[in-house]
C-alpha positions in Angstrom: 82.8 93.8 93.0 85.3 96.1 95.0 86.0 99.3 93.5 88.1 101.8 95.4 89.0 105.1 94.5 92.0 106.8 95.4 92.5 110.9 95.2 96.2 111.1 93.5 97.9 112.7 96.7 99.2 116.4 97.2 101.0 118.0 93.9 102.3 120.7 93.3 100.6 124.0 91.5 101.5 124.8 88.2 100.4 125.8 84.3 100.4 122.3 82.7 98.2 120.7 84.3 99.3 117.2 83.0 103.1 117.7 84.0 102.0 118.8 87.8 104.3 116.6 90.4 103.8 115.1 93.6 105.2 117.7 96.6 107.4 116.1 99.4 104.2 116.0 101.5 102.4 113.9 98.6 104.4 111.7 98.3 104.8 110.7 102.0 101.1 110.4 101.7 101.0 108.2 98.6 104.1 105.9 100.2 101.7 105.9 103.4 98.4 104.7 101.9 100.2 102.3 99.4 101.4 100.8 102.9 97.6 100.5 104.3 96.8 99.0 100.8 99.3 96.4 100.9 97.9 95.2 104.3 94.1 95.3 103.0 93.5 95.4 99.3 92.0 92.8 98.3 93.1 90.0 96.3 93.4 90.5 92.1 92.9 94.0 92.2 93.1 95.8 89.0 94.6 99.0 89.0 93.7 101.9 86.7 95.2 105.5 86.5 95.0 108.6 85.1 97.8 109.8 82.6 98.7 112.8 84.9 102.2 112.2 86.2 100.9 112.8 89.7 98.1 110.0 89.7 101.1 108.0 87.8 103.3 108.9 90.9 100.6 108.2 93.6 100.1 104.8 92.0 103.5 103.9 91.9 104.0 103.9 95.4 101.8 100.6 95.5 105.1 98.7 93.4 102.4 97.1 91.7 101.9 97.2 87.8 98.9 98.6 86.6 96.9 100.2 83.6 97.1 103.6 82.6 93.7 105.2 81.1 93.5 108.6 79.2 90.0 108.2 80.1 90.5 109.1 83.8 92.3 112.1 83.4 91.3 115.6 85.4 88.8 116.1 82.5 86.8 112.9 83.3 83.0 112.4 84.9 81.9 109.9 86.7 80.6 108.0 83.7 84.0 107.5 82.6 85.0 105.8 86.1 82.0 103.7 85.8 82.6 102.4 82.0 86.5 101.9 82.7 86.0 99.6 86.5 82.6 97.8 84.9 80.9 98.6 88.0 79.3 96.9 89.4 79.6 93.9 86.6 83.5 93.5 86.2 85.0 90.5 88.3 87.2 90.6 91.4 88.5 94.7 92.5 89.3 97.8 90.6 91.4 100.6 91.9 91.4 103.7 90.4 93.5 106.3 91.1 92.3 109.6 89.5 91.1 113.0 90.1 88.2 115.4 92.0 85.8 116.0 90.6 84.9 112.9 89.0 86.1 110.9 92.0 83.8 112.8 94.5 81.1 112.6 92.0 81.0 108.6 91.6 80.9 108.9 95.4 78.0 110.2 95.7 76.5 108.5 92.6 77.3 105.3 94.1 75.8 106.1 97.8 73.3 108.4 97.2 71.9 107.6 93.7 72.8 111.1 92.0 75.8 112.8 91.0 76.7 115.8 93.4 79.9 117.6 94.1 81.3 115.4 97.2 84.9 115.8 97.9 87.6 113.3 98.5 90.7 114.7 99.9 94.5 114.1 98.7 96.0 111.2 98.7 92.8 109.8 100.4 90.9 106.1 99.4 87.2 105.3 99.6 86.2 101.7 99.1 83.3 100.5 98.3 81.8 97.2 97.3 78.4 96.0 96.0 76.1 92.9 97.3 72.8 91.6 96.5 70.4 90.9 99.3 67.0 89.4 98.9 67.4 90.2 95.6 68.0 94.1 95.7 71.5 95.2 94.9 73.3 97.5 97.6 76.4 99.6 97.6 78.2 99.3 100.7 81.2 102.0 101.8 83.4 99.5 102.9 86.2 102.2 104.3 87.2 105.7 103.8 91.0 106.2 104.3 92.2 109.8 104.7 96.0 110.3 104.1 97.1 111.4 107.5 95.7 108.1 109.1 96.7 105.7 106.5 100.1 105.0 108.8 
């Protein structure tokens, strides 16, 4: 399974947390890395996204339809992320485009074995994919894409 995760890109500030838009800037960046995605992503990929209308805009840049999930909201953990991709059961890719600082989180669970407080940027992707050699399952980071040098 491929599962990436993609921080919605830069928003701006404000009291309902929910209703918080994409700035000029993010959306630049979301129009960027939904260009890098096009040229990689692999093939069948699911895509799931938080209600908050700036995941909804980040994911919208892709032009591609995809599933939104109150799960995955800015209130979700890592355990949420796992139970809506299936990893690292569910068939084919999952992207999720959602929020720090369950993204970060599942980031570190994934790579390290424990939850900690990792970061992922803006508008930035981490892909990862797991394999089984010699009969011991590995998670492999595949990429991490940054939003400045998704272009």
């Amino acid at each position: 399974m491929d599962l990436l995760l993609w921080r919605h890109a830069e928003a701006e500030e404000g009291p309902l947390d929910m209703q918080r838009r994409l700035t000029q800037r993010g959306e630049k960046q979301a129009r960027q890395l939904a260009h890098w995605l096009h040229q990689h992503m692999p093939k069948q990929l699911r895509i799931l996204v938080s209600p908050a209308v700036r995941t909804q805009q980040t994911a919208a840049a892709l032009d591609l339809p995809f599933e939104t999930h109150r799960r995955l909201g800015p209130d979700a953990g890592a355990a949420d992320l796992i139970a809506a991709a299936g990893w690292p059961d569910a068939p084919g890719a999952t992207l999720i485009v959602g929020h720090q600082p369950a993204l970060g989180q599942m980031a570190a669970l994934l790579l390290s074995g424990a939850e900690a407080d990792w970061t992922i940027k803006k508008g930035a992707l981490w892909w990862f994919t797991n394999r089984v050699r010699q009969g011991e399952t590995q998670t492999v980071l595949r990429a991490v894409i940054p939003a400045d040098l998704s272009h």
